[in-house]
VEXFILUM-313924 format. One record per residue: x, y, z negated of N, C-alpha, C in turn; residue in one letter; residue number from 0. Coordinates in pm, 1 decimal, padded with zeros to 6 digits. Atoms other than C-alpha are relative to their C-alpha. Layout:
VEXFILUM-313924
@nxx=X nyy=Y nzz=Z caxx=X cayy=Y cazz=Z cxx=X cyy=Y czz=Z type=A seq=NUM
...
//
This chain:
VEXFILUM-313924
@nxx=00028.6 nyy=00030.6 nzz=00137.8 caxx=05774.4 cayy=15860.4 cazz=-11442.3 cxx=00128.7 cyy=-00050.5 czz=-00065.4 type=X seq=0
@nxx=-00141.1 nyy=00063.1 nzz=00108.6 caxx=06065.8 cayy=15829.5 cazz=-11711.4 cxx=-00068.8 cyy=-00106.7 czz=-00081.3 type=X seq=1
@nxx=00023.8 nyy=00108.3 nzz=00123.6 caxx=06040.4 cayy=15517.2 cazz=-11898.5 cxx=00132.4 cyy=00011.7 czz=-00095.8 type=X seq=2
@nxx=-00122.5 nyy=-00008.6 nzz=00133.0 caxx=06249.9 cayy=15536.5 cazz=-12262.6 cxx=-00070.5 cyy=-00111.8 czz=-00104.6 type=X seq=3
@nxx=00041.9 nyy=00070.1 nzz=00064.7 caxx=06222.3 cayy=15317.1 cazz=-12532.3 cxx=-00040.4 cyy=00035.7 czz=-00168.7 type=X seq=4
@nxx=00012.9 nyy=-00036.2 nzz=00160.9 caxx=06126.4 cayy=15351.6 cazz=-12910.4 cxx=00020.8 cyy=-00109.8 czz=-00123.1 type=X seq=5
@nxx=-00074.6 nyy=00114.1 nzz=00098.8 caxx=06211.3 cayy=15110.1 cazz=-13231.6 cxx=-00184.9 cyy=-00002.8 czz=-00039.3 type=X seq=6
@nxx=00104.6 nyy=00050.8 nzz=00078.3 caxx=05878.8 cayy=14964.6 cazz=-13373.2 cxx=00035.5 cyy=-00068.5 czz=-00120.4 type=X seq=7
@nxx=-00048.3 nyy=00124.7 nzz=00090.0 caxx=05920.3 cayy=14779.3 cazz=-13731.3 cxx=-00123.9 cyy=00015.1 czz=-00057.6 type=X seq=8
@nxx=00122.0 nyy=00048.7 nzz=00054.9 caxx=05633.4 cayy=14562.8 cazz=-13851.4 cxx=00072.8 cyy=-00077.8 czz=-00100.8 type=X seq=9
@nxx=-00028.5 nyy=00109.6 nzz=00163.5 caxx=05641.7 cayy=14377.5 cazz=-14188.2 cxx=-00095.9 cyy=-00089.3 czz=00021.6 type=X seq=10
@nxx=00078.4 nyy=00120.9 nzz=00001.6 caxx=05469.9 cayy=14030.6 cazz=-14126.3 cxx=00013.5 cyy=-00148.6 czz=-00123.2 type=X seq=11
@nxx=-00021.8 nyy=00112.0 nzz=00044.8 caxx=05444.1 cayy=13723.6 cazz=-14347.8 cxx=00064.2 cyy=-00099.5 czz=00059.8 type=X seq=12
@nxx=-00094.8 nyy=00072.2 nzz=-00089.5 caxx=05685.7 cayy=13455.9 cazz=-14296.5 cxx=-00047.6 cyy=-00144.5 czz=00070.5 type=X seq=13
@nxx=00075.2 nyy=00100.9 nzz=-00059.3 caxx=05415.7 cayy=13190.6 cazz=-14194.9 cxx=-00043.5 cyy=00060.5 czz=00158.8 type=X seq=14
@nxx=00022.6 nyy=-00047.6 nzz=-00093.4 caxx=05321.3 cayy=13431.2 cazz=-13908.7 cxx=00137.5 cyy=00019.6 czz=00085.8 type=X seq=15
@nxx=-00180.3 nyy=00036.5 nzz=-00070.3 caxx=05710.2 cayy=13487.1 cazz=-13790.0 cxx=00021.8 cyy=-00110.8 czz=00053.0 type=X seq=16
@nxx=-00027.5 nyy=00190.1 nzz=-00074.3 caxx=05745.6 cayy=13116.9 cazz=-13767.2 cxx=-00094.8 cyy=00001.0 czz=00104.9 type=X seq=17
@nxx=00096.9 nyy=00022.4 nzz=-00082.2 caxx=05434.6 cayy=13103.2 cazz=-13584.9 cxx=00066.1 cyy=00095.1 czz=00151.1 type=X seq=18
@nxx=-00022.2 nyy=-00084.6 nzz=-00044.5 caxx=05544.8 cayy=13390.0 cazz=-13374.6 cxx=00191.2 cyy=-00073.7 czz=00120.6 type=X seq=19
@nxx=-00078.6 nyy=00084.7 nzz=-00050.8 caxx=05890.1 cayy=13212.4 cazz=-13318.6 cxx=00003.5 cyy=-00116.2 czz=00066.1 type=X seq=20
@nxx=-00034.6 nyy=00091.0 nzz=-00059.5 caxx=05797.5 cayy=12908.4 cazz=-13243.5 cxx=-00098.6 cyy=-00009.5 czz=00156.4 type=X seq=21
@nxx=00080.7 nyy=-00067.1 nzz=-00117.2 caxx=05557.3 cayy=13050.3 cazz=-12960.3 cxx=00135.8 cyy=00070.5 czz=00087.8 type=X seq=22
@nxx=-00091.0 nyy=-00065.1 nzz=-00070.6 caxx=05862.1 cayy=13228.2 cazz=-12835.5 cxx=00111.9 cyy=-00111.7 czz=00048.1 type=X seq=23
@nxx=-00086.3 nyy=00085.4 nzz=-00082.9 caxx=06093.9 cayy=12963.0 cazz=-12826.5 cxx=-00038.7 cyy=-00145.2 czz=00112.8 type=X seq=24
@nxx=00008.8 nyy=00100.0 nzz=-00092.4 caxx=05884.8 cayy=12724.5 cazz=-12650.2 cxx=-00032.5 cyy=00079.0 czz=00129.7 type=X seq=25
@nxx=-00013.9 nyy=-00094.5 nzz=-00131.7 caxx=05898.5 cayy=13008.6 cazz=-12346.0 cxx=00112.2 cyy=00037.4 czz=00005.0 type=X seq=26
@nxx=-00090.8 nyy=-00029.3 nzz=00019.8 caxx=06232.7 cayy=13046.5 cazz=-12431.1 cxx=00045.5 cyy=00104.1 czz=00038.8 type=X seq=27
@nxx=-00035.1 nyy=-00128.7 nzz=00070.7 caxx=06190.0 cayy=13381.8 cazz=-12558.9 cxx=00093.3 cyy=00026.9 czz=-00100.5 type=X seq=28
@nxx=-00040.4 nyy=-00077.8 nzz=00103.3 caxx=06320.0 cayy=13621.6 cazz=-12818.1 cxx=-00148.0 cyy=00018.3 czz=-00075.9 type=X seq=29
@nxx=00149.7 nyy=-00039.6 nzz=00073.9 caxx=06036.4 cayy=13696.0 cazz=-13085.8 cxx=-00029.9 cyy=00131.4 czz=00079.8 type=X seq=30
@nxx=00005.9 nyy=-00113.9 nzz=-00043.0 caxx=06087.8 cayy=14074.1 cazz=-12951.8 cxx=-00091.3 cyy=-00037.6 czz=00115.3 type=X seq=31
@nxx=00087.9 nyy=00046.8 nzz=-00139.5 caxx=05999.0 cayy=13962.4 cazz=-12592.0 cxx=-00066.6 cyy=-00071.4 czz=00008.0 type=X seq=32
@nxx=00110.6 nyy=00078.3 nzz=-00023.8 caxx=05730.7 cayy=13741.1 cazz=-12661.5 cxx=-00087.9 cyy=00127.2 czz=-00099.0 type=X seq=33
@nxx=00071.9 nyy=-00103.3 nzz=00034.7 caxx=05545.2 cayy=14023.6 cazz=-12885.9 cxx=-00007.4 cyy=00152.9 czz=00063.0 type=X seq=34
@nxx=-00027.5 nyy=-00108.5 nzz=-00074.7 caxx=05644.3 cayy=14289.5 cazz=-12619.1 cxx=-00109.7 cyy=-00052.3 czz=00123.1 type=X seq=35
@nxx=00066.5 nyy=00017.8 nzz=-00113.7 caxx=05491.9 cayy=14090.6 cazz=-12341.9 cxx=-00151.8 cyy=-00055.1 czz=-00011.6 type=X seq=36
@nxx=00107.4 nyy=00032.8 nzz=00062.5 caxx=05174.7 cayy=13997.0 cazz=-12545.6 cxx=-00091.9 cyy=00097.6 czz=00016.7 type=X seq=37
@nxx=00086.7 nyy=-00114.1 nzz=-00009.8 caxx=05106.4 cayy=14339.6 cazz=-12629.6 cxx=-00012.9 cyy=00058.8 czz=00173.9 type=X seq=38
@nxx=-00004.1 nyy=-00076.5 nzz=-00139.7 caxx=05164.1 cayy=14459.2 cazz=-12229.4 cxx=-00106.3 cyy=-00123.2 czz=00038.8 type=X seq=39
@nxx=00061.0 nyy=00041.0 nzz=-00043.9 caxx=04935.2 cayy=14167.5 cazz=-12164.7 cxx=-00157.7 cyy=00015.2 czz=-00039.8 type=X seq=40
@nxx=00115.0 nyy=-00050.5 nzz=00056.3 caxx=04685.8 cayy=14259.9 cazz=-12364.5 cxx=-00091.5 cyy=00126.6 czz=00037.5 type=X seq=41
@nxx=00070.9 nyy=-00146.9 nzz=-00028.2 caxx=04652.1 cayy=14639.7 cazz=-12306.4 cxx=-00028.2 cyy=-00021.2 czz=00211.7 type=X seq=42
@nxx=00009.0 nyy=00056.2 nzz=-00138.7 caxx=04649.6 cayy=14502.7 cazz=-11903.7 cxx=-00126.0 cyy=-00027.6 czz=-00013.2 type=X seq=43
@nxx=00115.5 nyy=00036.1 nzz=00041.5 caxx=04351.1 cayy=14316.1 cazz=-11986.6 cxx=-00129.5 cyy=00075.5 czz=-00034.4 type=X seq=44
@nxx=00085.9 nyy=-00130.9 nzz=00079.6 caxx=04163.4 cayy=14643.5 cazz=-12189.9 cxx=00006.2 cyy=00078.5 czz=00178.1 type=X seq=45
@nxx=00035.8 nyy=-00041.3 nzz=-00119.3 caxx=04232.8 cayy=14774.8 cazz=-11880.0 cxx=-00088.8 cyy=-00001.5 czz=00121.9 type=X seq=46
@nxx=00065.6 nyy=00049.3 nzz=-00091.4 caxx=04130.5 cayy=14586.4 cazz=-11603.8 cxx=-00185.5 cyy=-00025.8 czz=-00053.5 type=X seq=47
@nxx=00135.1 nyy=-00018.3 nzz=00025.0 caxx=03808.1 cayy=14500.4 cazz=-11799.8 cxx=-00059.9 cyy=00136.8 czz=-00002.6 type=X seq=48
@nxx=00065.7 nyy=-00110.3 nzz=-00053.5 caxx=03755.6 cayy=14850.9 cazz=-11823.0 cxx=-00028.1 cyy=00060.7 czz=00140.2 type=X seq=49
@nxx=00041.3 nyy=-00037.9 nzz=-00159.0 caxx=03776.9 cayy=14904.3 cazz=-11412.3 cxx=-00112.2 cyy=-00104.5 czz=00015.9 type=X seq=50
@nxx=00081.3 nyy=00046.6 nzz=-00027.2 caxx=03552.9 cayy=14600.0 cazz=-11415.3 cxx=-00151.3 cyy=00052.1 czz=-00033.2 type=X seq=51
@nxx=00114.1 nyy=-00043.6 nzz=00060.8 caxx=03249.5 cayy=14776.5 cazz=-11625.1 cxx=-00015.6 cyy=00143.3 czz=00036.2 type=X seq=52
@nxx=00022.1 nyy=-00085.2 nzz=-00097.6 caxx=03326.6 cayy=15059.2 cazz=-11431.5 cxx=-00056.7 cyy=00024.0 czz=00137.6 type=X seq=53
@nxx=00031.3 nyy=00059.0 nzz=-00125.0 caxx=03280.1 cayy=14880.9 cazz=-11098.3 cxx=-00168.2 cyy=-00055.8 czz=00006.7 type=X seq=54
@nxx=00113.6 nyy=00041.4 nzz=-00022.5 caxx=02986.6 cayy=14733.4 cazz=-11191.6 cxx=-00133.6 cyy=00118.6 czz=-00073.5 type=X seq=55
@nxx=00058.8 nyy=-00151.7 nzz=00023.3 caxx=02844.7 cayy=15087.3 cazz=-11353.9 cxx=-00081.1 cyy=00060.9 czz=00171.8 type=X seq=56
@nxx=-00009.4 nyy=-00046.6 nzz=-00125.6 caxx=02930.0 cayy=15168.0 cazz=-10987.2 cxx=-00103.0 cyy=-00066.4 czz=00086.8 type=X seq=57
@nxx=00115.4 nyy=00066.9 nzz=-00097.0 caxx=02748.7 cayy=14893.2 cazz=-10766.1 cxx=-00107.3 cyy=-00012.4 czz=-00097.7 type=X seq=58
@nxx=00107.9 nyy=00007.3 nzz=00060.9 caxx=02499.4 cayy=14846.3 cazz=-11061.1 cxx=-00004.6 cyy=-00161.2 czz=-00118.3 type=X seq=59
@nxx=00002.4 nyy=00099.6 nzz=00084.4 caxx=02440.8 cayy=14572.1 cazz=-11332.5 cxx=-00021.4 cyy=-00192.5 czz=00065.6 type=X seq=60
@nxx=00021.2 nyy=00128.2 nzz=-00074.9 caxx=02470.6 cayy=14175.9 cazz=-11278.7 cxx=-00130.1 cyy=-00021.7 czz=-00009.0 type=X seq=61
@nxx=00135.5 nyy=00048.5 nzz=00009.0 caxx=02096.2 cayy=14163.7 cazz=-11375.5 cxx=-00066.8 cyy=00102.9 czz=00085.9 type=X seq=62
@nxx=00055.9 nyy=-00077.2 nzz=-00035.0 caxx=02006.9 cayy=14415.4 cazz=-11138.2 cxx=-00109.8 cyy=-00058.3 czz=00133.1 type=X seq=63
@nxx=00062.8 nyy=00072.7 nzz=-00124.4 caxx=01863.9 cayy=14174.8 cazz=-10867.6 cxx=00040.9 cyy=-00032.9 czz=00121.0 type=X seq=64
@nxx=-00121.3 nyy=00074.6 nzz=-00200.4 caxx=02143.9 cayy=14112.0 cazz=-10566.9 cxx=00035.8 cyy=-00108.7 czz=-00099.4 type=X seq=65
@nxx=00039.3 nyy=00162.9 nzz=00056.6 caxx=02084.7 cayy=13741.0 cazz=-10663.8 cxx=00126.7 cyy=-00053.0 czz=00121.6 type=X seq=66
@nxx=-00097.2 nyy=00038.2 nzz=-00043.3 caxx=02327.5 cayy=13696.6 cazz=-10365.8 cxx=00175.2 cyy=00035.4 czz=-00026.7 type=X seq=67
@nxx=-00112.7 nyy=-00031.8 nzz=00012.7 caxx=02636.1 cayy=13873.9 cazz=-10487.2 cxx=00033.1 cyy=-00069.1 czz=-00100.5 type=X seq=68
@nxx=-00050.9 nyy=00030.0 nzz=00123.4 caxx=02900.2 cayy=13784.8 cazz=-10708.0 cxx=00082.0 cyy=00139.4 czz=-00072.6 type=X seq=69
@nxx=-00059.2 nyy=-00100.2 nzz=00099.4 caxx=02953.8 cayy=14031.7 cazz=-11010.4 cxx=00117.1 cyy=00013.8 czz=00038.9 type=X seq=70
@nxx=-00151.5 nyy=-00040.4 nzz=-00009.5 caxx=03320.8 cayy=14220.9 cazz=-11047.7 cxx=00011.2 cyy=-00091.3 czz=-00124.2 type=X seq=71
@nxx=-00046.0 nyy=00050.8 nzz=00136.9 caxx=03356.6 cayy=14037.5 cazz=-11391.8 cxx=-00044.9 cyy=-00155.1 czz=00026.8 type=X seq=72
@nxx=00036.8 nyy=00122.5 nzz=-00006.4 caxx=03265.4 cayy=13676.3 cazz=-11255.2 cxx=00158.3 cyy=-00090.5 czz=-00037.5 type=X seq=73
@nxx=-00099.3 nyy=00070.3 nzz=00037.2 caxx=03518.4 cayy=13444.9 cazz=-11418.5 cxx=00101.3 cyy=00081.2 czz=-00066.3 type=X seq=74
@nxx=-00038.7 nyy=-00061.1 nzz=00097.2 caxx=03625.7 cayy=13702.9 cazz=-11656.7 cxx=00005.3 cyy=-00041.7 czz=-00151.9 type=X seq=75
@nxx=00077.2 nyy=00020.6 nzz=00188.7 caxx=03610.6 cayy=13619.7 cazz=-12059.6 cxx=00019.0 cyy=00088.6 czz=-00041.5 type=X seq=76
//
């Protein structure tokens, strides 16, 4: 798999920037790399919840009556 990169430009308000900045510098980020690793944490997330509602498609619903198991999505939000 080639990975390449592409330019994104968003136009935000400058109350959200600050916000955005000062989230970055207390990880002592870049704004870039704190809205780069947000969004990759995010679509991660869309993900994995989707293998979870897959998984449990698979073995069957948490209300299905195995009163002893624990769901794939237990301690999920």
């Amino acid at each position: 798999m080639v990975m390449g990169t592409s330019v994104l430009s968003l136009r935000i308000d400058h109350e959200l920037l600050e916000r955005l900045r000062h989230h970055a510098a207390k990880r002592g980020m870049s704004v870039q790399d704190y809205v780069v690793r947000t969004l990759v944490r995010d679509d991660f997330d869309e993900r994995f919840q989707s293998a979870v509602e897959e998984t449990e498609r698979f073995y069957g619903s948490p209300d299905s009556g195995e009163g002893d198991q624990v769901r794939p999505s237990a301690g999920i939000r």
